[in-house]
N, C-alpha and C positions, 0 to 999 in steps of 0.2 A: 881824317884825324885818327890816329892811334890813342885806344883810350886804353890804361892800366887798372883793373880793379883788384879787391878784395874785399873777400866775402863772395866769391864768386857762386858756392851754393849755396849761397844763404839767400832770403827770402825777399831781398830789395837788391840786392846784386844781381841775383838772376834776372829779375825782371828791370831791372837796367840793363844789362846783357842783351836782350831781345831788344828791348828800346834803341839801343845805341849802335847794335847789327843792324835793323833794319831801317835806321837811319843813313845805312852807310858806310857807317863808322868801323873799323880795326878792333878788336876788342882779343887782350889781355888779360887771362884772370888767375888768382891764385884762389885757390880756398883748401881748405885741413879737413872738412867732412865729407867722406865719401858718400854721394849720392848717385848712385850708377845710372839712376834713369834719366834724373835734372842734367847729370853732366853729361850725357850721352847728347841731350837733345840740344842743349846749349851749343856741341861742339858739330853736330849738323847743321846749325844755324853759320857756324862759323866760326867760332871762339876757341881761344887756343887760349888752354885750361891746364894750371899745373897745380900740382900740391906743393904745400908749402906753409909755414909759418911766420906770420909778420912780425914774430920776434927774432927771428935770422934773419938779418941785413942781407946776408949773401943771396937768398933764395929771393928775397924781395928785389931785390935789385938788377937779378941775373930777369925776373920776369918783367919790372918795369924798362928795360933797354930799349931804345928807340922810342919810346911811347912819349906820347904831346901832353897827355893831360893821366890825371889819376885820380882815382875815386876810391875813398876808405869807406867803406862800411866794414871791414870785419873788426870783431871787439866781442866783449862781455856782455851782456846782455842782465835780464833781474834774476839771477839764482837766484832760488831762496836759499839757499845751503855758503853761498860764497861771503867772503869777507874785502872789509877794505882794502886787503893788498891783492887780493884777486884781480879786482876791480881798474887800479893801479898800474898792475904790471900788464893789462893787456889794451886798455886804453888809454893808457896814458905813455906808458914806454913805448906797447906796440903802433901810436899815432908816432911816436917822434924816430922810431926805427921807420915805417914805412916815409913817413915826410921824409928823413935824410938820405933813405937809398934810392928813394924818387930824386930828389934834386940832383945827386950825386949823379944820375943817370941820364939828366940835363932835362925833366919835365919840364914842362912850362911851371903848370899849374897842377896845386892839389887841392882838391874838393871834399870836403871831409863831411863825414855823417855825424852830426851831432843830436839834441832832442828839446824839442818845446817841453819838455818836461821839468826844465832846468828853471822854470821861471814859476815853480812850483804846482801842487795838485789844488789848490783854492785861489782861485783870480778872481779881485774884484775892478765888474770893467770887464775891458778887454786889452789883453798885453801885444805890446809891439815890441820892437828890439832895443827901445829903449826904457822898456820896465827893469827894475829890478829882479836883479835875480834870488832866487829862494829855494834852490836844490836840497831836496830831503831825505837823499835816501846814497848809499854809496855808488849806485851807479851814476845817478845826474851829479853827485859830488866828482867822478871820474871824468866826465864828459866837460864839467867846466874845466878843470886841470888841462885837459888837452888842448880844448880852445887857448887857452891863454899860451900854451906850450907852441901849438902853431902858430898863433899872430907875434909870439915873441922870438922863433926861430926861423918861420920862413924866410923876410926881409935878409939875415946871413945869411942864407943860404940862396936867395937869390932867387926865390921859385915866389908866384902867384900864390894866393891861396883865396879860397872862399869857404866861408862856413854855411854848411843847408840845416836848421833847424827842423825836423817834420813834427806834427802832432801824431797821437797814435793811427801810426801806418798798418792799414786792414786790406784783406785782398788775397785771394785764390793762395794758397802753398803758406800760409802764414799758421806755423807749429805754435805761434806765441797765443794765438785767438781761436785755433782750431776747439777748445773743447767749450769756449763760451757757445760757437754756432754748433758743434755737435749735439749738446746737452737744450740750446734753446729748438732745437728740431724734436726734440723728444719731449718738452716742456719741461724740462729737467735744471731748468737755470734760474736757479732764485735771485729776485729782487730781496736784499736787506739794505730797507730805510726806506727811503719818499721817494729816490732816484730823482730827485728835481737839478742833481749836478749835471752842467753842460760837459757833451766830447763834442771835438770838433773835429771828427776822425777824417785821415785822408787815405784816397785808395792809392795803392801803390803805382797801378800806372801812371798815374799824377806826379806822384815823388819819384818817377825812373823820369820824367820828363824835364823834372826842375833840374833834378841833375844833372843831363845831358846839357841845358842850355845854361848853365853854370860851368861847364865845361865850353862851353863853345865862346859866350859872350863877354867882350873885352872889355864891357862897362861893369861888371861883375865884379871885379880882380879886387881882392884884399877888403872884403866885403860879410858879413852876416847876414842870415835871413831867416826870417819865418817862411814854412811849409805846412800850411794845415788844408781843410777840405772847405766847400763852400758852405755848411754849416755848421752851427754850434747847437745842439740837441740834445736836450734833456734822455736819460739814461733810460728812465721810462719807457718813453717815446723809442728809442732805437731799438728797446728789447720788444715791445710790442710789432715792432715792422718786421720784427725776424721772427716770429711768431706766426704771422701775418702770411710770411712766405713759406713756412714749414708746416701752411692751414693748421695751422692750433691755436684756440682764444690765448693763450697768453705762453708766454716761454718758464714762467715756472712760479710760484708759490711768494708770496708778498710775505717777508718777515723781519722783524725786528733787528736794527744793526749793534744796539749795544753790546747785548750776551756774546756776538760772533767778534766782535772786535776783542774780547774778554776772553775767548776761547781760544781764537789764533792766537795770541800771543803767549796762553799757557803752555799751547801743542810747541810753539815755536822752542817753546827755552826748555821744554823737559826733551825736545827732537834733539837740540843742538850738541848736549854735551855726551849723546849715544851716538852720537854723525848718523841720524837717520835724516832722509829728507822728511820735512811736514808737509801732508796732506795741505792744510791749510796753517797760513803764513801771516801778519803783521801784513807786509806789501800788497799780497792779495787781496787783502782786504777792503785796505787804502785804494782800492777801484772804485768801491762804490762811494766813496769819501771826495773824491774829485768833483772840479766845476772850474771847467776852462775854457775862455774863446778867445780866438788868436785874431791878429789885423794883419794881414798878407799884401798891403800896400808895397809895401820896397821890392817884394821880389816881381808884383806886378810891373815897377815902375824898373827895375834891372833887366830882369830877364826875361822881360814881356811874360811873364807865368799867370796863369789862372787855373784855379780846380777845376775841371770840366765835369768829373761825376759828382754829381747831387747823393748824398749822403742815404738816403732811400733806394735811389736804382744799384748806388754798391754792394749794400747790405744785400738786396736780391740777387745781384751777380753772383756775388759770395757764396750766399747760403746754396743757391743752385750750383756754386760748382762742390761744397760739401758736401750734398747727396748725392750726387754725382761719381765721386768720389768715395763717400761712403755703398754708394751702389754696387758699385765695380769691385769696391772690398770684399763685399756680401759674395756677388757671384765668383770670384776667386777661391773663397773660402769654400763654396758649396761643388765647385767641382774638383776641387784638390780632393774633397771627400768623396765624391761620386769615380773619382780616379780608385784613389784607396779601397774602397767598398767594391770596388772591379778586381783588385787584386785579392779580394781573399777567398 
């Protein structure tokens, strides 16, 4: 199979990329950030990599050519600095630019990245795909827009589609969650509140796999689904396991969430009208305010999908491959200086 992504250096593209080479698979990617090392090594593996923006139909369409199937992940993501037409114009136009120049290019099937988010940050229970939705914030307000943009456009157009719902997706090269495991390495990550809210976080390799068999599975087609991890885990509980692995009693200081939720939102509105970004944000906030757990029946019962990592051996992957990583920064740093100190 020829598979068309975008998002190709982004953090669940890429590692669909690897998934879907080493399944076999053809793999076409676009992505807009230059990442010299990601893309180097993606296009060793195999992949044939272009730049390009999924709001140019021509660019999108010259890369999805010949391709069976297509995978959107590129999009907006949570600025804190951006607004509702931000938001708008890259997930919501940029989903029905890449949907039309895919069909246009005779895909079968597009597989779009959407987010368990969208069913809000307080669930009581546990939600399935038949919960209500409760989108809070302008990005999961973007993300329903485009579901509904796909399931109301594909059918003209003629193309397959399935929507992949993930929970928050964690996992080695993830810039969205790098300073939570940096700072809980160093105990530097404050608990504000009880942390007794459920994440039912999934690791990426997981969500590159659903994807692929959302690409491949013909009992899929014109379908939704939840993606989350096999548990749901108090916030506590997961800052403590990261702790745990960084050998330090705790990842960082137990404090109060009122004052900070009173505080972000002061920084946010005196940041906004200077266009500086805030330190801390409203959004940010609303992390430790969440309690979510997901039911992943239908994508078990379509796409035979199950989480394979336990929510504990990820967080260890993880964090070991951030020192790791943070390691290698270190000795970079120290001999770029033992370079220089040569020279004078």
């Amino acid at each position: 199979m020829h598979i068309f992504v975008t998002g190709a250096a982004g953090f669940i593209g890429s590692h669909f990329i690897e998934r879907a080479l080493a399944a076999g698979h053809r793999v076409t990617g676009l992505y807009r950030r230059e990442r010299p090392a990601l893309l180097g090594h993606l296009r060793r593996l195999g992949a044939d990599l272009r730049c390009g923006d999924i709001l140019n139909g021509d660019a999108v369409g010259a890369a999805a050519a010949g391709a069976d199937a297509a995978c959107h992940f590129a999009g907006a993501f949570k600025e804190s600095d951006a607004g509702r037409d931000y938001f708008e114009r890259l997930n919501v136009k940029g989903t029905e630019t890449v949907l039309t120049a895919a069909a246009q290019q005779g895909v079968k099937r597009f597989v779009f990245c959407s987010t368990a988010g969208i069913y809000g940050r307080n669930i009581d229970g546990v939600a399935n795909e038949e919960s209500p939705l409760r989108p809070w914030n302008d990005y999961e307000n973007s993300k329903v827009a485009a579901e509904k943009l796909v399931r109301e456009r594909a059918p003209a157009l003629r193309i397959e589609y399935v929507i992949l719902r993930p929970s928050v997706v964690y996992g080695p090269r993830d810039d969205r969650l790098a300073k939570l495991f940096r700072s809980a390495s160093k105990g530097r990550f404050p608990l504000f509140g009880s942390g007794k809210g459920r994440r039912q976080m999934v690791h990426v390799t997981d969500v590159a796999d659903a994807f692929l068999r959302a690409c491949e599975r013909p009992e899929a087609a014109n379908t939704d689904m939840i993606i989350a991890g096999p548990d749901a885990m108090p916030l506590r509980d997961m800052l403590q396991i990261l702790a745990h692995a960084a050998d330090r009693r705790s990842a960082g200081p137990q404090l109060p969430l009122t004052p900070m939720l009173a505080l972000a939102a002061l920084v946010e509105d005196v940041c906004k009208p200077l266009k500086i970004k805030p330190p801390i944000y409203r959004r940010r906030m609303e992390f430790y305010r969440s309690d979510a757990a997901f039911d992943c029946s239908r994508a078990r019962r379509l796409l035979g999908w199950e989480a394979k990592i336990p929510l504990k051996d990820g967080l260890n992957r993880t964090m070991e491959a951030y020192r790791r990583q943070m390691s290698a920064g270190t000795s970079r740093l120290a001999q770029r200086h033992e370079t220089a100190s040569g020279l004078d």
